[in-house]
C-alpha positions as CSV (number, residue, x, y, z in Angstrom):
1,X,11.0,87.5,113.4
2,X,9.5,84.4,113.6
3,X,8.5,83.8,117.3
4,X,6.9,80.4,118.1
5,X,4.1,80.1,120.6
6,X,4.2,78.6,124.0
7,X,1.2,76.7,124.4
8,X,-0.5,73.4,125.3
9,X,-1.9,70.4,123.2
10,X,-5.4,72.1,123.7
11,X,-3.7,75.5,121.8
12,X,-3.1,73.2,118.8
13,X,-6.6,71.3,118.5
14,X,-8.2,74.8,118.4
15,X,-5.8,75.8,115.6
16,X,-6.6,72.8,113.8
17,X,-10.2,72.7,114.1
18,X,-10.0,76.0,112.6
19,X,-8.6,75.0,109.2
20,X,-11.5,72.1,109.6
21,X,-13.5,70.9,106.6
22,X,-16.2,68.5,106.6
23,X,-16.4,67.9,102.9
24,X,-12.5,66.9,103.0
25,X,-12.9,65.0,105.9
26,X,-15.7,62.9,104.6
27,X,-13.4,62.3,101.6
28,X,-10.3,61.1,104.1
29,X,-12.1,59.0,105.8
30,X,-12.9,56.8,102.7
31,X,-9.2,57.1,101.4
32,X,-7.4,56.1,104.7
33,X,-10.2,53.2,105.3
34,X,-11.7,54.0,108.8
35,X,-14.7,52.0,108.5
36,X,-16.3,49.0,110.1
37,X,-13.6,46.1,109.5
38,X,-11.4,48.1,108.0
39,X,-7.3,48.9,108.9
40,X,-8.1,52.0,110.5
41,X,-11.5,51.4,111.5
42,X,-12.6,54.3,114.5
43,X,-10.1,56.8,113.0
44,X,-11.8,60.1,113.0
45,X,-10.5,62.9,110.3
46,X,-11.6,66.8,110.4
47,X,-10.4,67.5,107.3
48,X,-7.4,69.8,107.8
49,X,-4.6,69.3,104.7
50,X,-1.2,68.1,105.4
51,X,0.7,71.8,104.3
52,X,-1.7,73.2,106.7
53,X,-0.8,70.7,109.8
54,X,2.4,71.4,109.0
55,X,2.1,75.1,109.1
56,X,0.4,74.6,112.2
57,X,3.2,72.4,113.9
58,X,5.7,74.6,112.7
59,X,4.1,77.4,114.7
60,X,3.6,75.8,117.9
61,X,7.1,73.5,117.2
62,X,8.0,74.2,121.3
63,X,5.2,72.2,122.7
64,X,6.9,70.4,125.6
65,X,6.8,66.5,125.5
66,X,4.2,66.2,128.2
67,X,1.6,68.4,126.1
68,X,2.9,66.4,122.8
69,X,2.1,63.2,124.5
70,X,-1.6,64.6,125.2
71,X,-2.2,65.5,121.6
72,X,-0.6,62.3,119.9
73,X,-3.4,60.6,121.6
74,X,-6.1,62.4,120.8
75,X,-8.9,60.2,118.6
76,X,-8.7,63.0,115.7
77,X,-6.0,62.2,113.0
78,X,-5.2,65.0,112.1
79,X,-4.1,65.8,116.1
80,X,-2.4,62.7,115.7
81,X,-0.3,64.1,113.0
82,X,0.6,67.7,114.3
83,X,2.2,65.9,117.4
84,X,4.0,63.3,115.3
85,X,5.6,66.9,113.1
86,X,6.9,68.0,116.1
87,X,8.1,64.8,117.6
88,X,9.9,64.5,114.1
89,X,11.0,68.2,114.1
90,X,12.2,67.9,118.6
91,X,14.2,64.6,117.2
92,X,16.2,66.5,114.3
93,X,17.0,69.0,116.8
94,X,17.7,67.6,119.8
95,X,20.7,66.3,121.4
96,X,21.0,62.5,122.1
97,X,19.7,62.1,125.5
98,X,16.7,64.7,124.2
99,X,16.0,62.0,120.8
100,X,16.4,59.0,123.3
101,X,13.3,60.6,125.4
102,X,11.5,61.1,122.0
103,X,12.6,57.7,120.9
104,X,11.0,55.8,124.1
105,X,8.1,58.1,124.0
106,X,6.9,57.1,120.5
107,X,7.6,53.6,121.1
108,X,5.4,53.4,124.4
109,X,2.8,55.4,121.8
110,X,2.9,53.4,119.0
111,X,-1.3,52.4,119.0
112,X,-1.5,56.1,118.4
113,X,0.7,55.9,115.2
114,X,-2.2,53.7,113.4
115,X,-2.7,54.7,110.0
116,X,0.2,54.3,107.1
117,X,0.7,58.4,106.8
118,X,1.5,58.5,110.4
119,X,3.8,55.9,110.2
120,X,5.4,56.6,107.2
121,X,6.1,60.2,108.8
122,X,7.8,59.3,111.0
123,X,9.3,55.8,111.3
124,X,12.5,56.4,109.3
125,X,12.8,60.0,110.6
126,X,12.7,58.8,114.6
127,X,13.3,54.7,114.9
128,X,15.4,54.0,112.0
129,X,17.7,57.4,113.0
130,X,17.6,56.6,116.6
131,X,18.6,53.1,115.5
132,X,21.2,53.4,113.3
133,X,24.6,52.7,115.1
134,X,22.7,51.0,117.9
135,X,21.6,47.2,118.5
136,X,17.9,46.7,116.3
137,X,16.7,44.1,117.7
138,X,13.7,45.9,118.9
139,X,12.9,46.3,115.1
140,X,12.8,42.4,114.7
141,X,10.6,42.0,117.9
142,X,8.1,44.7,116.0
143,X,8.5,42.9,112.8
144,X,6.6,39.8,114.6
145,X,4.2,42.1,116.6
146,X,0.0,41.5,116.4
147,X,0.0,45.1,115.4
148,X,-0.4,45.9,111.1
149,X,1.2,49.2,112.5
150,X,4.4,47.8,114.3
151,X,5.3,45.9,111.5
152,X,4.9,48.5,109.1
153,X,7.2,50.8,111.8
154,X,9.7,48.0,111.4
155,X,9.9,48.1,107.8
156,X,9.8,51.8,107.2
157,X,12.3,52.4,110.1
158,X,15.2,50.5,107.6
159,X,14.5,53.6,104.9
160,X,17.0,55.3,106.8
161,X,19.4,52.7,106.9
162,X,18.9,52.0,103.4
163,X,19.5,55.5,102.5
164,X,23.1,55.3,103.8
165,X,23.4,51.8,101.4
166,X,23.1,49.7,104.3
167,X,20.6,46.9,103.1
168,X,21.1,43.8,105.6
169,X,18.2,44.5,107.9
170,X,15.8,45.7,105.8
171,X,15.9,42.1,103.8
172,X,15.9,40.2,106.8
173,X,13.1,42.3,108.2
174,X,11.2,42.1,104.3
175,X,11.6,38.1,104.6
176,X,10.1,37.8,107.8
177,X,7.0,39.8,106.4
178,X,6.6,38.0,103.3
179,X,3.9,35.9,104.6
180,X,2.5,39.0,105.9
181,X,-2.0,38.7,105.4
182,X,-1.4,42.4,105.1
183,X,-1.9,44.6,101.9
184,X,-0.4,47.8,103.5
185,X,3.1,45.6,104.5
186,X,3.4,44.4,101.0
187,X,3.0,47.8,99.8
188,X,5.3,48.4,102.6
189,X,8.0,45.8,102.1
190,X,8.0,45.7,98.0
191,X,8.7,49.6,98.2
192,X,11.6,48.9,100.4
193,X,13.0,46.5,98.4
194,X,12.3,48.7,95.0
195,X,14.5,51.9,97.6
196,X,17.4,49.1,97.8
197,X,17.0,48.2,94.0
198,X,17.4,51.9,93.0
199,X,21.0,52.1,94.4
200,X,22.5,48.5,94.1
201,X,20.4,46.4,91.3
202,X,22.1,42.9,92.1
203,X,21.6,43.1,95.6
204,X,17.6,43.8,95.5
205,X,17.8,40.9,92.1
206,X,19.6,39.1,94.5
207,X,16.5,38.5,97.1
208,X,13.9,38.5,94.7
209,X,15.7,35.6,92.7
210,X,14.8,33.4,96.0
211,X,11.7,34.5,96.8
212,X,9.6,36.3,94.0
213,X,8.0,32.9,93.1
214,X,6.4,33.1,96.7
215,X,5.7,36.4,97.7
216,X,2.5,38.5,97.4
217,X,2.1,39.9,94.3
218,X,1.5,43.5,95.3
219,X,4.6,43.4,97.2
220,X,6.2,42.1,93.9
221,X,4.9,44.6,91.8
222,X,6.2,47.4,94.0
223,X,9.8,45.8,94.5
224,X,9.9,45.6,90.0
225,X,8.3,48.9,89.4
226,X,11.0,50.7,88.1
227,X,12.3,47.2,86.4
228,X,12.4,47.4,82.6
229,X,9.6,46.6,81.1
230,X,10.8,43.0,79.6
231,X,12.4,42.5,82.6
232,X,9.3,43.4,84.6
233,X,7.0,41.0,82.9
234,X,9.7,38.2,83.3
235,X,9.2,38.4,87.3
236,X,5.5,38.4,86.5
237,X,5.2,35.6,84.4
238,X,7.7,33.3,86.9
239,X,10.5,33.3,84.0
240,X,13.2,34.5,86.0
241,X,16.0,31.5,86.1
């Protein structure tokens, strides 16, 4: 029988540090840019993998949300990420007035969500779920936010909705970023638009025909990936009538 442990957020650090390895954690912190000037300047890694946070979160899945709350702000990333596992695991579970806790809770958190993992964890599983027959216009609020991370929650939030081949905010959310200075939102936006592409062609076509010319070409290349190749190199070269 698998029985889950009652603990706190401190319970879970001492699990991770456990599974801790410096060597890893030196690697991490070049791969998710944590240093001087970089998007996640500060962010501190210990090395522990993902199956193993996962593993761990799984285990200790009936944290309460006050002890949650502790860990998500904790200045280790990986800590970061256990308590954003079980926020994701509470949602799927949880009845509506539980997810609608859960919901303001990561909201009120989001300088805690700061690197792209993090967000990308958890955005479409949480906001865009919590979102989907309710009004978004806190998505479009993000979408202009100071914060690299709120905008990228705003984007990733409309996989879910693009998932159930509903594709209106997601475009109008991808054309307010377009001008984004950003790399990791036009990473961010072209892969959305590349998601929509996958399951209705014309419609993604549709956008970039009106805006390919102008936007950033990272976030073209992600939205044409899967393009054929002739096809591909058209949108590259500007030949697209």
């Amino acid at each position: 029988m698998d029985i889950k442990k009652k603990v706190d957020s401190k319970s879970i650090s001492i699990a991770l540090k456990d599974k801790c390895d410096l060597e890893r954690a030196f690697i991490l912190q070049g791969f998710f840019k944590t240093g001087p000037g970089e998007y996640a300047e500060g962010d501190i890694f210990v090395g522990v993998t993902v199956p193993e946070i996962r593993k761990i979160a799984k285990e200790y899945s009936d944290l309460d949300l006050y002890h949650t709350e502790i860990l998500l702000e904790s200045l280790i990333h990986e800590e970061r990420m256990a308590a954003l596992l079980i926020l994701v695991d509470k949602f799927k579970k949880g009845e509506e007035s539980e997810r609608e806790k859960i919901f303001s809770l990561y909201l009120k958190n989001t300088k805690y969500i700061n690197n792209w993992d993090l967000v990308d964890l958890t955005a479409p599983n949480i906001v865009g779920v919590f979102l989907e027959d309710k009004d978004k216009s806190i998505l479009y609020k993000m979408a202009e936010s100071k914060s690299l991370w709120d905008r990228r929650i705003a984007i990733m939030a409309t996989f879910t909705f693009i998932r159930r081949n509903k594709y209106n905010d997601a475009l109008k959310i991808s054309k307010m970023l377009l001008a984004d200075k950003e790399d990791l939102i036009h990473k961010a936006v072209g892969w959305m638009l590349r998601e929509i592409g996958k399951r209705d062609m014309a419609v993604e076509e549709e956008f970039l025909k009106k805006h390919y010319k102008s936007m950033p070409r990272t976030m073209l290349r992600y939205a044409i990936e899967k393009f054929p190749e002739q096809k591909r190199q058209a949108y590259l070269k500007g030949n697209i009538a």
